[in-house]
C-alpha positions in Angstrom: -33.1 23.6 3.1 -35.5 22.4 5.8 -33.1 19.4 6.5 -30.2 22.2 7.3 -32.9 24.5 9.3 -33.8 21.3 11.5 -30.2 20.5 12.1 -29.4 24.2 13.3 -32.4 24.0 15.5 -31.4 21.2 17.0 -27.6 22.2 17.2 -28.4 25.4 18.6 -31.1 23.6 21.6 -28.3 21.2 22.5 -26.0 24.1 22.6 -28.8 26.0 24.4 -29.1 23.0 26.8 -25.6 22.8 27.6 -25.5 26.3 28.7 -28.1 26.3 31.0 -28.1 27.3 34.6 -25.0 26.3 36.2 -26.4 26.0 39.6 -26.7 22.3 39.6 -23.0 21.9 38.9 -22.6 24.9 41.2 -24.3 23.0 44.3 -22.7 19.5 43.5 -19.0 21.2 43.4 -20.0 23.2 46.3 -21.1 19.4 48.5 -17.8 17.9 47.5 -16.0 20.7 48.8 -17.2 20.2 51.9 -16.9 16.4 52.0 -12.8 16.6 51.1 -13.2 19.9 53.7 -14.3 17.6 56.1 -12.0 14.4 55.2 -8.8 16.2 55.4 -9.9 17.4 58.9 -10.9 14.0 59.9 -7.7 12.3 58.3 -5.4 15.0 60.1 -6.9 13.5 63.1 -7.1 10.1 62.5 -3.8 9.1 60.5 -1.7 9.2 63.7 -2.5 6.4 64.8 -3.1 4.0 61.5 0.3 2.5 60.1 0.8 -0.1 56.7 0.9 -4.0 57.2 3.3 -5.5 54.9 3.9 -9.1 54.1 7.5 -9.1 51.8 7.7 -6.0 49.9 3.8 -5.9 49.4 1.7 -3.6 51.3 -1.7 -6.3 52.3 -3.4 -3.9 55.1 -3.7 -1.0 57.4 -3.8 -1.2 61.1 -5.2 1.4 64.4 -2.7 1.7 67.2 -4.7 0.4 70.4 -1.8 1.0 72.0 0.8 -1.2 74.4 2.5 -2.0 71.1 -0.5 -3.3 69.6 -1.9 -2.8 65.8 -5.9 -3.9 64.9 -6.1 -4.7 61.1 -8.3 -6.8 59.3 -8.0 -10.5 59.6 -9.0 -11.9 55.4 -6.0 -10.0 54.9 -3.4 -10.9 57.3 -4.4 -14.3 58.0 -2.7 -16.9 55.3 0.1 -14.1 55.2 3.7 -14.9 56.7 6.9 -12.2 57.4 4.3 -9.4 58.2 5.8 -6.3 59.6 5.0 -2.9 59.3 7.2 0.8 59.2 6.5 3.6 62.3 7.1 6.9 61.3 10.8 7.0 61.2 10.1 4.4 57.8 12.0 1.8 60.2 10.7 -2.2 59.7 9.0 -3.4 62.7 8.0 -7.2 62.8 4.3 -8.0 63.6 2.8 -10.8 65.2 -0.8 -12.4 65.2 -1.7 -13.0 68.6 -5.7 -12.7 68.3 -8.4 -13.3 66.2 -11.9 -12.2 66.1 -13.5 -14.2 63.6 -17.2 -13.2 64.0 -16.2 -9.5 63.1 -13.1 -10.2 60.7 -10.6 -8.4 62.8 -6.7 -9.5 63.9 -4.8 -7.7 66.6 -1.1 -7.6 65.7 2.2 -7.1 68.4 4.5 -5.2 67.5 7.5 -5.1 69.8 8.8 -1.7 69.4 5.9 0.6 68.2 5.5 3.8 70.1 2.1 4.8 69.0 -1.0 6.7 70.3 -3.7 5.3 71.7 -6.8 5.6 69.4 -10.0 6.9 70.4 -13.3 5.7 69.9 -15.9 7.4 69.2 -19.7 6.7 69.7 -21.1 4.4 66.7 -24.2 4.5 68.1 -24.9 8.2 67.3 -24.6 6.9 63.4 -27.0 6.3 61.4 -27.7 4.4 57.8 -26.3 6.6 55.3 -23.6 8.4 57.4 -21.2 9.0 55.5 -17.5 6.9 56.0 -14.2 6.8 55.4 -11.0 5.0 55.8 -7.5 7.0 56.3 -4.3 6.2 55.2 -0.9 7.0 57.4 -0.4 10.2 54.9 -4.1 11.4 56.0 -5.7 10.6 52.9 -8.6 8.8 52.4 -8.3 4.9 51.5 -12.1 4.5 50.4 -15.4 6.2 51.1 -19.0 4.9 51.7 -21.8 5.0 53.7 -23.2 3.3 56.6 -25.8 0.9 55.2 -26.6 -1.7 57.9 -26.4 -0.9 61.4 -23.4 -2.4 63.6 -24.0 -6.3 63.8 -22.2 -8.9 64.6 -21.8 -11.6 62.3 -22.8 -14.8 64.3 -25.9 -16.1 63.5 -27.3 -18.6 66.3 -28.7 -20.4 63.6 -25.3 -21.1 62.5 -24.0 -24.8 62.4 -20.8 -26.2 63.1 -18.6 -29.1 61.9 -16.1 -29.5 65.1 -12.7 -29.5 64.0 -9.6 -27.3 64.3 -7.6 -26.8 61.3 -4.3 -26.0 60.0 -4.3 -22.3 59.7 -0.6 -22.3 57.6 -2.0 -24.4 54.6 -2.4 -22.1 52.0 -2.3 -24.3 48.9 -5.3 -26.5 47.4 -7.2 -28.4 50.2 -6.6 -27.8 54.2 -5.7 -30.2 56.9 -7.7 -31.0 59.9 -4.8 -30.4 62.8 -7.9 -32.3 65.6 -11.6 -33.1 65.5 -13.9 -32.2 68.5 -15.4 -35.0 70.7 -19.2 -35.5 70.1 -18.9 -32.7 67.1 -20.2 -33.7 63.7 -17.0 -34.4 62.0 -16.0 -36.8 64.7 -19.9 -38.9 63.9 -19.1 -39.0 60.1 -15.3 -40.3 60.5 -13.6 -37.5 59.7 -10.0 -37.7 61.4 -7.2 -35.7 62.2 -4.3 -35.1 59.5 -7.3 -35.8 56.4 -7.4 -32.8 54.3 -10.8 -31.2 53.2 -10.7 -30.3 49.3 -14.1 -29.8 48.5 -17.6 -28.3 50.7 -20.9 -28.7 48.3 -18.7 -29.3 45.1 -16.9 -26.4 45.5 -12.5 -26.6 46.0 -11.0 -25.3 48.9 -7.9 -22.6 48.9 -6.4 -22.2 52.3 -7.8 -22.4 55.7 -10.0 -19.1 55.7 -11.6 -19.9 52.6 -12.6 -23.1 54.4 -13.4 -21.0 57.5 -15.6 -18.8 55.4 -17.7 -21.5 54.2 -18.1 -23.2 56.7 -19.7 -19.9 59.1 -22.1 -19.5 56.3 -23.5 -23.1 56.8 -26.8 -23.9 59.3 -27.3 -25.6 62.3 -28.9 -29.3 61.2 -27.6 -28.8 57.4 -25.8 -31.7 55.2 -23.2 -30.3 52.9 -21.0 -32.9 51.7 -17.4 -32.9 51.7 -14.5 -34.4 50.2 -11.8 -35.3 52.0 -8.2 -36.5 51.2 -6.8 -39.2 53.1 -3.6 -41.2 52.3 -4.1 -40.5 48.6 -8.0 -41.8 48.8 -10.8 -39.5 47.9 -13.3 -39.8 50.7 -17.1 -38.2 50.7 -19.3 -37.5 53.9 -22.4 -35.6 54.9 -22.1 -34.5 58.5 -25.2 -33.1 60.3 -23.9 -29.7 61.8 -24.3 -28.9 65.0 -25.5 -26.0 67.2 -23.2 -23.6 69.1 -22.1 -25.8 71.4 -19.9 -27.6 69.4 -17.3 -24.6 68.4 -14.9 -24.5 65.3 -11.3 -24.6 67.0 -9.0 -22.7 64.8 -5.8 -23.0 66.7 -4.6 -20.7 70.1 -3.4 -18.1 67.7 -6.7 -17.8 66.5 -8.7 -17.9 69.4 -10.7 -14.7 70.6 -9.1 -13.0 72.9 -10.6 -12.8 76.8 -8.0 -11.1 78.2 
């Protein structure tokens, strides 16, 4: 009998508790009303001028019209890509090509002979602070992803950072990629390291494709030793260059260069 009371008791306070006062619920519902109030309005706004990056039949990015039949996407994603195109409002195929590359900030602008698009406009980052709240817009007007602001705008050079002096083959996508020239006086070119040898490994760890390398090697320091493996004429070789300051610049091809103009 007291083993049936206790288990009404406790049905009935877990029944009690799940009727409680609504208002929580009430104000939550209430905040993301006015967020997807406040997206839609934004994403009205904002999805003339953002249009899909394909490469084949695959949809790999979006891209903001700057205009003079120009697209800016981001460039991990477009990079080791080839047959990139994307569709302007009349669903017709328009080809896209790189012609710039901001590395330090991961951005690509694309040309796209043919796109009549509005400018975008900019707005004033500067008035946001951590924890604003962000999204990205889709062409429909929907929202891609939300977040929030956590770090502050930065650029991603560090002038600790140390570099190896080469230029590399920015079409090699499979295991390993191919130094296209090495940099007079740069570290690569004190350790032997030649043109045509083709890095497979930094610090033990195999390399896929030229950004991959590209990645890695931003994230190493000025007077560091990571070793590498190179491939040259079926021979494994090993060196430890001792990176270099700013001066010495990773070349990354003319495509890839940042753009001055």
């Amino acid at each position: 009998m007291k083993f049936i009371l206790f288990y009404c008791v406790l049905a009935s306070s877990s029944l009690i508790a799940q009727m409680g006062p609504p208002r929580a619920q009430e104000v939550t519902d209430a905040q993301a009303k006015q967020i997807f109030v406040a997206l839609r309005a934004a994403g009205t706004s904002a999805k003339k001028v953002v249009y899909p990056i394909y490469s084949g039949r695959k949809r790999i990015a979006y891209g903001i019209s700057l205009g003079e039949e120009k697209l800016l996407t981001k460039a991990s994603e477009i990079v080791q890509k080839r047959g990139l195109y994307t569709a302007n409002r009349e669903q017709v195929a328009l080809n896209a090509l790189i012609v710039g590359v901001y590395e330090d900030h991961d951005l690509a602008v694309l040309q796209v002979p043919g796109l009549k698009a509005p400018i975008v406009e900019w707005a004033d980052a500067g008035n946001l602070s951590e924890g604003a709240f962000l999204s990205a817009i889709r062409p429909d007007g929907e929202a891609q992803a939300m977040g929030v602001l956590s770090v502050r705008e930065r650029s991603l050079k560090s002038i600790d950072q140390g570099f190896l002096g080469i230029e590399m083959d920015t079409l090699e996508t499979g295991k390993g990629v191919r130094v296209k020239n090495v940099v007079e006086g740069s570290a690569a070119g004190e350790v032997g390291i030649r043109q045509n040898d083709i890095i497979v490994k930094i610090e033990g760890q195999e390399i896929q494709g030229f950004y991959e390398l590209s990645t890695k090697l931003r994230r190493l320091r000025n007077g560091g030793q990571p070793e590498i493996e190179l491939l040259r004429n079926g021979e494994i070789l090993k060196v430890k260059p001792t990176l270099k300051g700013r001066e010495i610049r990773e070349g990354v091809s003319r495509r890839l260069e940042q753009m001055d103009r």
